[in-house]
C-alpha positions as CSV (number, residue, x, y, z in Angstrom):
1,X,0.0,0.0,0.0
2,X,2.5,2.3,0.6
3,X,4.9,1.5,-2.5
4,X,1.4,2.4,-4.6
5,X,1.1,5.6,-2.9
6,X,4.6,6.5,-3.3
7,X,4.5,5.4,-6.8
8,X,1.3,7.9,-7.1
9,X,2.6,10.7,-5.9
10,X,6.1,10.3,-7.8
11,X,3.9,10.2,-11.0
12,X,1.7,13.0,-9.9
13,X,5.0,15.3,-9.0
14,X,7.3,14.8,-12.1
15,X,8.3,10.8,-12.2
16,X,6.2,10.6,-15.6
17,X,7.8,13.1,-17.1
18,X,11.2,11.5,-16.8
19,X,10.2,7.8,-17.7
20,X,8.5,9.4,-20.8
21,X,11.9,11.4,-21.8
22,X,14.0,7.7,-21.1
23,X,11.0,6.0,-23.5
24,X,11.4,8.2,-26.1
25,X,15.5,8.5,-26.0
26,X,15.0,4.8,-26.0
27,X,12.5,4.2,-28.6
28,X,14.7,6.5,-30.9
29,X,18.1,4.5,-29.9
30,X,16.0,1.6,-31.1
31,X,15.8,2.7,-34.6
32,X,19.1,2.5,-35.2
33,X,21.2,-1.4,-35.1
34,X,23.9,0.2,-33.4
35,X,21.5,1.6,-30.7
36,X,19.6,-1.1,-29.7
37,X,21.5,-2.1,-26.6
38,X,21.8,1.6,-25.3
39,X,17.6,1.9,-26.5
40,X,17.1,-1.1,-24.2
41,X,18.9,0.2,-21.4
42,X,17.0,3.6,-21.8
43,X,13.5,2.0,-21.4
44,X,14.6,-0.4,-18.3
45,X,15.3,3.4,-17.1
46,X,12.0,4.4,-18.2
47,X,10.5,1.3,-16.4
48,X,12.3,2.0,-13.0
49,X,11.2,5.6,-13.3
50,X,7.7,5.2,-13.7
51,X,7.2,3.6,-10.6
52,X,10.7,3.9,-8.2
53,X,8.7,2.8,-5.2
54,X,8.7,-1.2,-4.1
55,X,11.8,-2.1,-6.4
56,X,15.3,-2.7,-5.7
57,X,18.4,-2.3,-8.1
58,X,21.0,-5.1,-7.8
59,X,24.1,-4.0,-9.6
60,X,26.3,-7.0,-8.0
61,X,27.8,-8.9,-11.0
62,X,27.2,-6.3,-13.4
63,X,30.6,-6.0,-14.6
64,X,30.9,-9.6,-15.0
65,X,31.5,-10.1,-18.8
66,X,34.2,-8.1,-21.2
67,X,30.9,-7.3,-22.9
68,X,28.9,-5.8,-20.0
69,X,32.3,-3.8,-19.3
70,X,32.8,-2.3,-23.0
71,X,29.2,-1.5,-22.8
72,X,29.1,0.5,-19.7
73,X,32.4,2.6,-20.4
74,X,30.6,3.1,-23.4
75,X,27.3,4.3,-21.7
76,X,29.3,6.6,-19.1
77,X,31.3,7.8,-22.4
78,X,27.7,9.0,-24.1
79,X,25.8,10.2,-21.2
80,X,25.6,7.8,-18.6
81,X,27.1,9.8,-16.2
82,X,25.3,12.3,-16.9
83,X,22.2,11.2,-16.1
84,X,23.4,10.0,-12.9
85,X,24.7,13.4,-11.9
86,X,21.2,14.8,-13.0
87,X,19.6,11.8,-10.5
88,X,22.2,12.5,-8.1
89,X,21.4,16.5,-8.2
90,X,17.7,15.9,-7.3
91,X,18.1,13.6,-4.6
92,X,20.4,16.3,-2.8
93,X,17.8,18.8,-3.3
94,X,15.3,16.5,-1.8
95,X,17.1,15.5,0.8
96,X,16.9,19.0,2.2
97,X,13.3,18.1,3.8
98,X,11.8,15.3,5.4
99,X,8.8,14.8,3.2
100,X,11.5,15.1,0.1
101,X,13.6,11.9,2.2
102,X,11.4,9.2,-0.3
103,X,12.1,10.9,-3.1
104,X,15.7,11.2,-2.4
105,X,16.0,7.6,-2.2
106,X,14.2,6.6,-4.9
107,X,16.6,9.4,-7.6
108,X,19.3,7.3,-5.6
109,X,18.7,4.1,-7.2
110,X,18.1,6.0,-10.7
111,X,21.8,7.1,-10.0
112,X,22.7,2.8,-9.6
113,X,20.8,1.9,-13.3
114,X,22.9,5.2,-14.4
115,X,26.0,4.3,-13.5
116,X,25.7,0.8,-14.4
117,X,22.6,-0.2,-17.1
118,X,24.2,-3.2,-18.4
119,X,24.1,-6.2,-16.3
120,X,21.5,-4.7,-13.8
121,X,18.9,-6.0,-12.5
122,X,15.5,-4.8,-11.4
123,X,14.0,-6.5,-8.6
């Protein structure tokens, strides 16, 4: 009960507005072959977005394959990063009041997917 009314409030106050701007960077990454992966990553970002509250982001293992590794420098390399300093930003400026605490946390685990898309998991 209280993961829905988190989750209703984060959409009320901004959270679809930021899943709908990862969809659509993802959807357009999508278009291209070369994009795909980084597309797919965008709209697991979109997903997490959308509704923060009740999920967990395990990033143990991410960097488990050469694959996941060239993948992630890349993603840091063409905006990764970021996006996580932009997560990162808000939670600060949440954090500054109590009621803004849940909030903070959930921008938090938007900083994890971020930092490292590839090999995350959602949980």
């Amino acid at each position: 009960m209280v993961s829905l009314l988190g989750n209703l409030l984060w959409i009320i106050l901004g959270g679809v507005i930021v899943a709908l701007l990862y969809l659509i960077g993802g959807l357009v990454l999508c278009l291209t072959i070369v994009g795909i992966p980084f597309g797919v990553q965008l709209i697991k970002l979109s997903l997490l977005a959308l509704a923060p509250f009740g999920k967990e982001v395990n990033t143990e293992g991410s960097a488990s394959g050469l694959l996941e590794i060239v993948m992630n420098v890349l993603w840091w390399i063409f905006g990764g990063v970021e996006a996580a300093i932009v997560h990162l930003v808000l939670a600060l400026v949440l954090a500054i009041t109590i009621v803004g605490l849940p909030f903070a946390k959930q921008h938090l685990k938007l900083v994890k997917l971020a930092l490292v898309p590839f090999g995350a998991r959602i949980a």
